[in-house]
N, C-alpha and C positions, 0 to 999 in steps of 0.2 A: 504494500500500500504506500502511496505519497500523498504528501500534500501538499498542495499547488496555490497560491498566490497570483492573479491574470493580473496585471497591470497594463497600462498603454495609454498612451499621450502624457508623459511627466516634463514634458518642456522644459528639461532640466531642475523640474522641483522634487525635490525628497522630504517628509518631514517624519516628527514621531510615530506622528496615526499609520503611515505607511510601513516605517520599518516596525513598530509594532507586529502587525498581519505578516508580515517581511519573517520576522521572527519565529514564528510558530508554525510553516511552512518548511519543508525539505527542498521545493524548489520555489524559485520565482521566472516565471514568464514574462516575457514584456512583446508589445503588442506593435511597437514603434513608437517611431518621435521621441525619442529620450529626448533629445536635447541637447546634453554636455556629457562629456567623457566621464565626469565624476561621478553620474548616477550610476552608470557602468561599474565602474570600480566601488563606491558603494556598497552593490547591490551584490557583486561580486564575493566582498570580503565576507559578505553571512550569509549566503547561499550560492547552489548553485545556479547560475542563471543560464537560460535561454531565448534569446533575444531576436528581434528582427530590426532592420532601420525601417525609419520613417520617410514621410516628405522634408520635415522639416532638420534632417539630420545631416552632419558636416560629412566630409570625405572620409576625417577619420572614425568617426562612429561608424559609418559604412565600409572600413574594414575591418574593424571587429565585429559587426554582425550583420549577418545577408541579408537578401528585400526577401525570404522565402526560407523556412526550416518545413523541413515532412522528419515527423520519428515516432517512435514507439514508444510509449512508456507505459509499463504496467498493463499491457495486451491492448491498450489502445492507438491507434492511427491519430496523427495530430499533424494537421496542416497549417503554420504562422503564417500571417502575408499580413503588411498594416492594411494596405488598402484594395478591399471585395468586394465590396457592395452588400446585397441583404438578398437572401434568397427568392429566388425568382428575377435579381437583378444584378445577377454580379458584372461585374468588369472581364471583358475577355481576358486580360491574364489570371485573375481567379479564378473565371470558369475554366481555362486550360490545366491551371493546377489541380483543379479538383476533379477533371476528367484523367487526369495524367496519374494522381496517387490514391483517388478515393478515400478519402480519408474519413474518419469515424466522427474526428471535430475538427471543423473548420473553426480558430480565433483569428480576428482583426481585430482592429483598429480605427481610427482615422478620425470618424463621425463625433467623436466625444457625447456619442449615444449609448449609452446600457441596453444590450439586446441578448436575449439569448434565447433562441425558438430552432426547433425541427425544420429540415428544409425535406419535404415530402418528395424532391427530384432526384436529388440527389444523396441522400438517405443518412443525413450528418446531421449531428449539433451542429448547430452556428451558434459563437461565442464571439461578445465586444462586453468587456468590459466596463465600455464608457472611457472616459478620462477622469485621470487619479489628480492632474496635474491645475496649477490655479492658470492656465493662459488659454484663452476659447473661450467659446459662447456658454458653456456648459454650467448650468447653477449650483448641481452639485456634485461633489467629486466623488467619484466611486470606483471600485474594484471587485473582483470575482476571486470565493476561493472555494475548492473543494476537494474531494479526496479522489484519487484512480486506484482501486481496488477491484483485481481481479477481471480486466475488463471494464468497468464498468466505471462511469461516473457517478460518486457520492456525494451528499451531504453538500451539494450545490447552494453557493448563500452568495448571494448581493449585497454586500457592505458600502454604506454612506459614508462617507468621512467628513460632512459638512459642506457648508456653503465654499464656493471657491472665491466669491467675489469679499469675505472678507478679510481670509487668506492673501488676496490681491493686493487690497487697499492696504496692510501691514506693511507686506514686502515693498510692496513701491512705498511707503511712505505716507502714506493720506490715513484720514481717519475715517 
């Protein structure tokens, strides 16, 4: 059994509420758009991570991690790509990936939308997170964690971590 942490869109933001969930976790996944090399490293130093780059990500983010991971873990197929679409509307390069590896769960990215539904076509979870991170339209910050046992997806939970916009007005300075 693991337990998995979904992350994506942190625009280079890390805070407690995150590595808290960070912490209780075996892995952490990220979805794209980190942002900065140090979430990386980070996220790194307390688990292990498996990562995708984003739109928003530099040259060197995107040699430490690919636009696309397919792997196994715990008899499940897992497909990353930041940016898919929502089933019934993906992107031709998701829909080639997901024709190419068939995978059990498709996770993205991108939308800084919380989604997670059946795709009836192509016979997978679809997995978004949302964004964790305080920069986007998004009002509240959220992430995905749950356990892979045996097969199987567990104990699937949607965690809030609060408003983003007053996370925002902190960091930048405003009240």
């Amino acid at each position: 059994m693991k337990k998995i942490v979904l992350l994506s869109d942190t625009h280079g933001f890390l805070d407690a509420k995150i590595e808290h969930y960070v912490a209780q976790a075996d892995e952490v996944w990220h979805a794209g758009d980190i942002g900065k090399i140090e979430v990386i490293d980070q996220l790194q130093q307390v688990k292990t991570l498996r990562a995708v780059y984003g739109n928003i990500d530099s040259h060197t983010i995107r040699q430490l991690a690919p636009d696309h991971l397919y792997f196994d873990c715990e008899g499940v197929k897992i497909l990353m790509i930041h940016i898919a679409g929502t089933p019934g509307r993906y992107i031709p390069t998701a829909r080639g990936l997901i024709q190419k590896y068939r995978p059990d769960v498709l996770i993205c990215g991108h939308s800084h939308i919380l989604k997670v539904m059946h795709d009836p076509t192509y016979k997978h979870l679809h997995m978004n997170p949302g964004a964790v991170g305080i920069s986007g339209f998004h009002k509240i910050r959220t992430l995905l964690r749950f356990e892979i046992n045996k097969g199987k997806i567990e104990n699937l939970e949607a965690v809030e971590l609060g408003s983003r916009g007053a996370l925002s007005n902190a960091v930048n300075g405003a009240d």
